[in-house]
C-alpha positions in Angstrom: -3.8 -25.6 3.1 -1.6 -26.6 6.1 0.7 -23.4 5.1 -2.4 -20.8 5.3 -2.1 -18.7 8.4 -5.0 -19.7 10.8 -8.0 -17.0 10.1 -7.5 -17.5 6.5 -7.9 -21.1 6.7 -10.6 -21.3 9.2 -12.1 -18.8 6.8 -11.6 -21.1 3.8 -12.8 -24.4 5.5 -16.1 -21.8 6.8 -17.0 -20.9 4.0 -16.6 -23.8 1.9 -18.8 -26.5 4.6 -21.5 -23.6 4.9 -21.5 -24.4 0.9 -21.8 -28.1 1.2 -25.1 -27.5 3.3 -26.5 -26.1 1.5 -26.5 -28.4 -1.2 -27.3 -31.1 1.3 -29.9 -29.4 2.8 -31.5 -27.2 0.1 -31.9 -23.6 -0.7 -35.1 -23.5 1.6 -33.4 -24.9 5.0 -30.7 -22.5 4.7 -32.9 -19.2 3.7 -32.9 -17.8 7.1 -29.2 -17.8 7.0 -29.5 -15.3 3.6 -29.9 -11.9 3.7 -33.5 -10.7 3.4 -34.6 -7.0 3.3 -35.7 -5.6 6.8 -39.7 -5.4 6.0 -39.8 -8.5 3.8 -41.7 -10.5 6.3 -44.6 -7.4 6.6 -44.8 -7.3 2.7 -45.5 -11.3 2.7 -41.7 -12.3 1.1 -40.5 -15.8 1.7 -38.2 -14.8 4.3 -37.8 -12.6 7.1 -34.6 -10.2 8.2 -33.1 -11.6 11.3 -30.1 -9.6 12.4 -27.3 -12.9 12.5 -28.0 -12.7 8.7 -25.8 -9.4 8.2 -22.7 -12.1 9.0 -24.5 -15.9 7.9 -25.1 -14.5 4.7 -21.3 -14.3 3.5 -20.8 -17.3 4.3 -23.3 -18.6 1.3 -22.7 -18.8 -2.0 -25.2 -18.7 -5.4 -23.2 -21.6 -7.1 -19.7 -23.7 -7.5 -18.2 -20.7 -9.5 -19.0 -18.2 -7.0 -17.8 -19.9 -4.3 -14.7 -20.5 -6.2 -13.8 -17.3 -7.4 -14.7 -15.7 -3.9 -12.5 -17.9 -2.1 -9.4 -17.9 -4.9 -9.4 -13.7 -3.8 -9.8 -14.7 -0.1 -6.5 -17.6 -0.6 -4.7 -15.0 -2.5 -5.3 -11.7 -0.6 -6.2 -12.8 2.7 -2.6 -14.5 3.6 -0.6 -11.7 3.0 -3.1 -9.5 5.1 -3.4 -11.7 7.9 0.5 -11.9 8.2 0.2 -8.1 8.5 -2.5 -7.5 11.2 -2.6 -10.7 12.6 -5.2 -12.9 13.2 -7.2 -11.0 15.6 -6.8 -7.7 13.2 -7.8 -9.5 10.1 -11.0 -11.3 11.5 -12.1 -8.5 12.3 -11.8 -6.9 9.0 -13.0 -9.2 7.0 -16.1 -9.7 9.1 -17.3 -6.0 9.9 -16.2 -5.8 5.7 -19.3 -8.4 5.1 -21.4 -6.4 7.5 -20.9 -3.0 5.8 -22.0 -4.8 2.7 -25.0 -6.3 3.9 -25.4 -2.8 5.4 -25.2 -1.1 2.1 -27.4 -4.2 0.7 -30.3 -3.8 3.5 -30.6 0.1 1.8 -30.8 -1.0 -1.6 -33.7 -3.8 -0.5 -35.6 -0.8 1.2 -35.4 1.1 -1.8 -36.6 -1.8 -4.4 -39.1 -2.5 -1.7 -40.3 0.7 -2.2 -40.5 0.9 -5.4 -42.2 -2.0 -5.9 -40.1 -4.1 -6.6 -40.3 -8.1 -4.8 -37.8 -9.0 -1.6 -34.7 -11.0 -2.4 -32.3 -12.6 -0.8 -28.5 -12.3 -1.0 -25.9 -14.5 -0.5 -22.3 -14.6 -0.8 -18.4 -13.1 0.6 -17.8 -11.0 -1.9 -18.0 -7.9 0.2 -15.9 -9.4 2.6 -13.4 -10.0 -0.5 -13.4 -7.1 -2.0 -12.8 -5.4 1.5 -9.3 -7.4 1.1 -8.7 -6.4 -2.3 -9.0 -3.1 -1.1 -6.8 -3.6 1.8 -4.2 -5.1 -0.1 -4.1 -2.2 -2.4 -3.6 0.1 0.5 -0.6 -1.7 1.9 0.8 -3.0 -0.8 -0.1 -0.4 -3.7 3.2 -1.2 -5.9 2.6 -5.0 -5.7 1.2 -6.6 -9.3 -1.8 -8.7 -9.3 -4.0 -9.0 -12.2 -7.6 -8.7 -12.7 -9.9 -10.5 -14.9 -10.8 -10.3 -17.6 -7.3 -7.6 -18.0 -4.8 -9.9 -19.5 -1.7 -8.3 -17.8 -0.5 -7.2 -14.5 -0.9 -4.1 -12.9 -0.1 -2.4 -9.4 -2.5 -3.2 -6.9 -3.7 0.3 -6.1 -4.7 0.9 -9.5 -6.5 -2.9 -9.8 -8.6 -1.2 -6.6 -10.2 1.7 -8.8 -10.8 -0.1 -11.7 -13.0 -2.9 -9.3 -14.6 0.1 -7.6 -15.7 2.0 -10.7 -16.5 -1.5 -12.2 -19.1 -2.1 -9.5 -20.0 1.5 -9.5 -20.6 1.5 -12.8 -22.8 -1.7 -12.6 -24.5 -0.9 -10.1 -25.9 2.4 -11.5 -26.8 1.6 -14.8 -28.2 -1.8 -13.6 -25.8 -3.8 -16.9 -25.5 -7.0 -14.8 -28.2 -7.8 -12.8 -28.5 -10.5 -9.9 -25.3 -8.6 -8.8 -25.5 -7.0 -5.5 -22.7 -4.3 -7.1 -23.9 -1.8 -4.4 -23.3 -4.7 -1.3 -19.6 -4.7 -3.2 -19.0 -0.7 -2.5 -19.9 -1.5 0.6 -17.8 -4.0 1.4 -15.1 -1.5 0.3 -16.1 1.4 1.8 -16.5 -0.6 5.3 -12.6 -1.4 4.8 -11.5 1.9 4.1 -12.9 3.6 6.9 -12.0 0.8 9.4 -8.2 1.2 8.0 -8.5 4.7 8.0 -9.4 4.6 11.9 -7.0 2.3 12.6 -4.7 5.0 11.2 -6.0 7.8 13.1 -6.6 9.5 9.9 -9.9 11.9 9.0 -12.7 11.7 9.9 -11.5 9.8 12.8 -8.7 11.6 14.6 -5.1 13.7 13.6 -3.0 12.1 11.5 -0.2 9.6 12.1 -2.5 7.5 15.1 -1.9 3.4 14.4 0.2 3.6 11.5 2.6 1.1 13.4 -0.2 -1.7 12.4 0.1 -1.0 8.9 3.0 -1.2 6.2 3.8 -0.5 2.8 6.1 -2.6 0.6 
């Protein structure tokens, strides 16, 4: 842990106390620190949407294998990242990635709402995650990682689109509920447009623009 860059492991510890918390404290202590949809409080839900929630609610987590598996991508992509950007750079990313998520999530709450459907909560990083995942496909597109449940390594940029069809995929046809797929595409598409303007590339300015923060190896 000592060897973690600082962000990452700040991160990590975070994440990880907010966790304990929660089981100290119980699911109902901590449920204004979730994510609840915007009018969930007018339709008589449990909780209310409070605006710190778009960033409290990554830091949350639905179980002991969640939190794992979130924070084993966060160990293993958010190192190399930070070492990139720096720590300012990368705290940044990560954190406006969780915020597009709980964005996207907010719309798709509005839309069950709607339709009739009863206010939720959600919980959990993995927006902020697969904003990394995405990142380090981006500026490291040759490197191998491998996927689960894909047995074998593959480059990075191609591990990207098979995660963003995955939750795409999910998402739309509604195979693996309890999933916030859509909070996931979010996450994603938060990171590529926040790279993208720190590139100076469309829709954000001529090309070429901030490259000197990025790199490919």
């Amino acid at each position: 842990m000592s060897r973690l860059p600082p962000v990452t492991r700040a991160l990590l510890i975070v994440t990880v106390a907010m966790f304990a918390m929660q089981y100290l404290l119980g699911e109902a202590r901590m449920s204004p620190f979730m994510l609840w949809p915007w009018d969930s409080g007018a339709a008589g839900g449990y909780g209310r949407f409070m605006p710190w929630q778009l960033l409290t609610y990554g830091f949350l987590h639905g179980g002991l294998m969640h939190l794992f598996f979130n924070m084993l991508v966060l160990f293993m992509f958010g190192s190399p990242l930070e070492h990139v950007w720096g720590g300012r750079r990368f705290a940044i990313y990560y954190l406006a990635c969780i915020v597009g998520a709980g964005l996207c999530q907010l719309l798709v709450g509005a839309w069950t709402m709607s339709e009739g459907g009863s206010a939720y909560p959600t919980i959990g990083a993995s927006g902020g995650v697969l904003g990394l995942v995405l990142a380090y496909g981006l500026i490291f597109p040759q490197q191998k990682v491998m996927i689960f449940p894909i047995p074998v390594f593959i480059p990075a940029r191609i591990a990207v689109v098979l995660v963003g069809l995955f939750a795409l995929f999910a998402g739309v046809t509604g195979s693996m509920p309890g999933i916030a797929h859509f909070a996931h595409l979010g996450g994603m598409l938060t990171g590529w447009l926040l790279i993208r303007y720190w590139r100076g590339q469309p829709p954000f300015g001529g090309q070429g623009r901030g490259k000197r923060h990025l790199r490919s190896v």
